[in-house]
Structures are given as structure tokens and as C-alpha cells.
matplotlib code that plots the C-alpha trace (Angstrom):
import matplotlib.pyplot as plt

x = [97.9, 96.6, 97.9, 98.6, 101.4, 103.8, 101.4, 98.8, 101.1, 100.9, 104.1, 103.9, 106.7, 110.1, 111.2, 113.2, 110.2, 107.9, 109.7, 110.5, 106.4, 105.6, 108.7, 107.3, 103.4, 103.8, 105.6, 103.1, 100.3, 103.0, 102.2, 99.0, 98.6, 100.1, 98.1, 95.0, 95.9, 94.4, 90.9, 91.1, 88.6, 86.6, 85.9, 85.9, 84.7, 81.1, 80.9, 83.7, 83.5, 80.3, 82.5, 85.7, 84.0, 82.3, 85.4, 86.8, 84.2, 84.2, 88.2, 87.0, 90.2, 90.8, 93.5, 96.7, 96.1, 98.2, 96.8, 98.2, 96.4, 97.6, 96.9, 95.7, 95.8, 95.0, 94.2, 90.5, 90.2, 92.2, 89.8, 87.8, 90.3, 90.4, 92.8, 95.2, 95.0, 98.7, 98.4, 100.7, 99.3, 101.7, 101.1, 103.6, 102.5, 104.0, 101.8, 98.6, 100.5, 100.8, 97.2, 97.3, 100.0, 97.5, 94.1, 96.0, 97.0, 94.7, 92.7, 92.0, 93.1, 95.2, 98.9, 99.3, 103.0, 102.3, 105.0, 106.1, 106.2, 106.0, 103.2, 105.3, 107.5, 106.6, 109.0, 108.1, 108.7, 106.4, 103.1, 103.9, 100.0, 97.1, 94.6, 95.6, 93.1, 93.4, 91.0, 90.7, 94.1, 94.7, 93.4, 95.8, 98.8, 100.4, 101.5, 98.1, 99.0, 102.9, 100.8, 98.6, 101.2, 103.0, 99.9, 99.4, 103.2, 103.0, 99.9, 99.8, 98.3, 94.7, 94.5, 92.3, 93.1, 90.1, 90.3, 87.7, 87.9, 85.6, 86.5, 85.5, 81.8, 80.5, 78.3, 80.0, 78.3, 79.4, 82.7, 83.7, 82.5, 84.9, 87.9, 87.1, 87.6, 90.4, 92.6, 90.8, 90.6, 93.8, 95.0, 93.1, 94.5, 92.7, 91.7, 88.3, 89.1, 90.9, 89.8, 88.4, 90.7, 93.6, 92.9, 90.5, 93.6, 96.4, 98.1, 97.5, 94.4, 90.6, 87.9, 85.5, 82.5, 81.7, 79.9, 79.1, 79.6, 78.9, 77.1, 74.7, 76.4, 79.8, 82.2, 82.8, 84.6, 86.1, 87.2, 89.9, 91.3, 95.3, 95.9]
y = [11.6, 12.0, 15.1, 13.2, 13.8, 11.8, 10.7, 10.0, 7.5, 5.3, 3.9, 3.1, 5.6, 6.0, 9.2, 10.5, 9.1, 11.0, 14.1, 14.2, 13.4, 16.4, 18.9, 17.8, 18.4, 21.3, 22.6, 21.8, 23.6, 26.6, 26.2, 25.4, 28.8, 31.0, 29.7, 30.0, 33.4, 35.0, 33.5, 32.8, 35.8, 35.2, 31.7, 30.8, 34.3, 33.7, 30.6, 30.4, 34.3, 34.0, 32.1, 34.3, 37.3, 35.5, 34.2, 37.7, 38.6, 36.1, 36.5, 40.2, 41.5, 44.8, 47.7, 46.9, 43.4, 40.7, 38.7, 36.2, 34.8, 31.5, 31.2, 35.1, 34.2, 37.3, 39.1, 38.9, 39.2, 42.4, 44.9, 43.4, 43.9, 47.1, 50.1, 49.8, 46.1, 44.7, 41.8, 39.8, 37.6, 34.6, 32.9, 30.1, 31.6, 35.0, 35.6, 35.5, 38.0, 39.9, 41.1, 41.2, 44.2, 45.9, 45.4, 47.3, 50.1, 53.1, 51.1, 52.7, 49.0, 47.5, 47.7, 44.9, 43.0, 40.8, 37.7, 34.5, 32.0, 27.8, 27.6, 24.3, 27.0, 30.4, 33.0, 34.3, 33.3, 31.7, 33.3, 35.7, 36.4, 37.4, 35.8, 33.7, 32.8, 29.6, 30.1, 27.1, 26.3, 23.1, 20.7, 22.4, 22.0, 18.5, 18.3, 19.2, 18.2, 20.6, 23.7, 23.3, 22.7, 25.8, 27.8, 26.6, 27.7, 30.9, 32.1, 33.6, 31.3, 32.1, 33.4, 32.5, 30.0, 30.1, 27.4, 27.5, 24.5, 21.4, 18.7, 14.8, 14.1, 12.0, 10.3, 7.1, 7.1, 10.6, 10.0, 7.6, 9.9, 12.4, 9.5, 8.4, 12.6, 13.6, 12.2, 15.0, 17.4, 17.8, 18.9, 22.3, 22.2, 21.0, 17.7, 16.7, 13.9, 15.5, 14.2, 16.9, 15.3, 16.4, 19.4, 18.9, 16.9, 19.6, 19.5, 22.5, 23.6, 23.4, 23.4, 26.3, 25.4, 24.5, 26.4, 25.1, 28.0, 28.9, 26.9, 24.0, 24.3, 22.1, 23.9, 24.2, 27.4, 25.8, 28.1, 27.1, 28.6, 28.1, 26.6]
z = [89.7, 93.4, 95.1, 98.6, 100.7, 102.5, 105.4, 102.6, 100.5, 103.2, 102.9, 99.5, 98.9, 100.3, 102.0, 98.6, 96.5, 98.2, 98.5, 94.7, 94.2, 95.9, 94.3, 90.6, 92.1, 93.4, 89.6, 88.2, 90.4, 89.6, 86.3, 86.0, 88.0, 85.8, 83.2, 84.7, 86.3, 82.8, 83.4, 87.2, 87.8, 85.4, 85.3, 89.5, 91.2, 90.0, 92.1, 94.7, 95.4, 97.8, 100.2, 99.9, 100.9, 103.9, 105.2, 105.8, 107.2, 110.0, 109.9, 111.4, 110.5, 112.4, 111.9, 114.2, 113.4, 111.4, 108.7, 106.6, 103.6, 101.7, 98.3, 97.8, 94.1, 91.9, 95.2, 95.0, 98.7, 99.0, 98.6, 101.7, 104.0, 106.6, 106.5, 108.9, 109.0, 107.8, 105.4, 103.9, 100.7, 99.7, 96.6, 94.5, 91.3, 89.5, 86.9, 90.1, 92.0, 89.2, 88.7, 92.6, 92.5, 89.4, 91.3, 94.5, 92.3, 93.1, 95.8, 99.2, 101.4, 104.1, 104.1, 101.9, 101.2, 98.1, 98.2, 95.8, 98.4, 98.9, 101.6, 102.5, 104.2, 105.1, 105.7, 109.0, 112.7, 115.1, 116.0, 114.1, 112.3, 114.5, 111.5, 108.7, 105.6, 103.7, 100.9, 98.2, 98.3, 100.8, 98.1, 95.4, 97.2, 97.1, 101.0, 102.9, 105.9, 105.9, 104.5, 107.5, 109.8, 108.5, 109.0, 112.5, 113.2, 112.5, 113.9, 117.6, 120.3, 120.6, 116.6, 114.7, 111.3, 108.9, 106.0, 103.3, 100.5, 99.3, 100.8, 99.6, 100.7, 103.4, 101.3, 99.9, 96.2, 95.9, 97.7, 95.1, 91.6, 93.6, 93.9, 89.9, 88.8, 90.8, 88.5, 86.0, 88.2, 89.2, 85.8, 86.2, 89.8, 92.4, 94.1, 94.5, 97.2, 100.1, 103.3, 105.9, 108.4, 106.6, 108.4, 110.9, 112.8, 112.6, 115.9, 117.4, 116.1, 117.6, 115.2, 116.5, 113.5, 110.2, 107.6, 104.0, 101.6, 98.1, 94.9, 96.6, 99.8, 98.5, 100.0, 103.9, 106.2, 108.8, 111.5, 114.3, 117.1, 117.6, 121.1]

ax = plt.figure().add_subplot(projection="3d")
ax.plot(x, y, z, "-o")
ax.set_aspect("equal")
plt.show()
């Protein structure tokens, strides 16, 4: 039930395998989605919202600028963002966007394009994003380490990338209780045992800091500069 991708099977998988493992993961993170997209306020803004807001506001997005946000969910974020910045919000799951589009309607915000899009491959050309926001999304997808490079790819040289999710502790006793429930966890759609190398290593990409965020400090900001 592990969400890895290719590079995380080790081997254990051939090329078709894996590919296949990741097409049925990622339906059913779709799915999971637009079931959740009816409580998803609700239920995860109380404790992941702390960290949402201050990851835009160390994105700094300013009018003229470019910003791309993976995973932008039930749009959450929106309302944060500048007039006259130009963002463009990508998400795998409908039924998320949809209350996206309604909490847009009437709002004073950013020129905002809402999209249904695989993160595994976005639509736009190189360097094409000043900014782009990851939010809690690199341990739901199933290929970590292609959503990254995707991410990388299309933001400018010298942007920045900011990546905010819980990554599996450095504690070893803790590590393991995170191994044991990702099987669980996955089921409501996200890992608990993603490595922080899975991103910390994305060609292309300095780490600028760290910052844990949110409930008890269990989720990290990780800011990056593209090379």
C-alpha cells in the first residue's frame, strides 16, 4: 500500500509494473479527493491551515508575478494571494476545484486560473512560474520524486519553490510507528513515511531553510531556490 515511486521500489518492480502502480495510485488519491473534498475544510484547516497561510507569506507573492500552486485543493490559499499577482492552482480532483471556483465567486483576489491537472505533468513550458507552492501534497501523490521534478521544470531560474508537508521523523522509534500506519494512512490519502530526501535531492533545487509549522511542530516549510 506504500505510495513510493519508481526510484523508491528499488528495483523490485519492472518499468510497466511500476508505471501501472503509480496510474492505479494516483486514481485512487482522485478519488479519495473528491470524497473528502465535502469535509476537507472542515476537518484539516483547524490544524494544517497555520502552515498554509505562513507559507504564502514567505512565498511574498507580488502583483506582476507568476505563481503556481500544486495541490490548491478547495482553494484555501486563494484569498491570501495579492491583486495583481497571476496564479494558477492545479489540482487532480474535480469535486476540490469545485468549491475552489465558489470560494472565488465575489472575492476581491489575484487573477486566478483554476485547472484539473496530473502534477506528474504540468501543462506549461519551462521557467515558466516566478513562485510555485507545494502545500501538503508531495506525500499524497504516488511519484514524489516526478511531481518535484515537474515543479523544478517549470519554475524560472532563481524562483523560489516552497514545499510544506510532514515528512517521516528522524527519530527511529517514531520513524517506525510512522512505517507500521502508512499502510492506514494512505487510505484517507496521505503517507506518513515519505523521506525528506525525496525532496531535499531534486536536481536543481537549493534548500534555502527549514521551518517546522503547524500542531507540535510536525510539519516542515522547506523553502528552495531554483538554480
Amino acid at each position: 500500500n506504500l505510495l513510493h515511486s519508481g526510484s523508491f521500489l528499488g528495483g523490485r518492480m519492472s518499468r510497466a509494473e511500476s508505471a501501472e502502480y503509480v496510474a492505479d495510485a494516483s486514481r485512487r488519491v482522485e478519488k479519495v479527493y473528491g470524497v473528502l473534498a465535502r469535509v476537507y475544510d472542515g476537518f484539516f484547516d483547524w490544524a494544517l491551515g497555520p502552515g498554509r497561510r505562513f507559507a504564502v507569506s514567505q512565498l511574498m507573492p507580488r502583483p506582476g508575478e507568476r505563481v503556481l500552486e500544486v495541490g490548491v485543493g478547495t482553494g484555501l490559499s486563494l484569498p491570501l494571494y495579492p491583486v495583481g499577482c497571476n496564479v494558477v492552482g492545479i489540482d487532480i480532483s474535480e469535486p476540490m476545484l469545485d468549491r475552489a471556483r465558489t470560494r472565488l465567486e465575489g472575492l476581491e483576489h489575484a487573477s486566478v486560473r483554476l485547472e484539473n491537472m496530473d502534477a506528474r505533468a504540468i501543462a506549461y513550458g519551462e521557467g515558466h512560474f516566478d513562485k510555485v507552492l507545494a502545500p501538503y501534497v508531495i506525500s499524497v501523490v504516488p511519484d514524489p520524486a516526478k511531481v518535484m521534478a515537474e515543479i523544478t521544470r517549470v519554475c524560472r531560474p532563481g524562483g523560489t519553490v516552497i514545499v510544506v508537508n510532514h515528512f517521516q521523523s528522524a527519530f527511529p522509534p517514531l520513524a517506525a510507528v510512522e512505517h507500521l500506519l502508512t499502510p492506514l494512512s494512505t487510505w484517507v490519502g496521505f503517507r506518513m513515511d515519505l523521506p525528506v530526501v525525496a525532496v531535499t535531492r531534486t536536481p536543481g533545487l537549493s534548500l534555502v531553510r527549514t521551518k517546522r509549522v503547524n500542531l507540535f511542530g510536525l510539519w516542515h516549510l522547506l523553502e528552495f531556490r531554483r538554480h
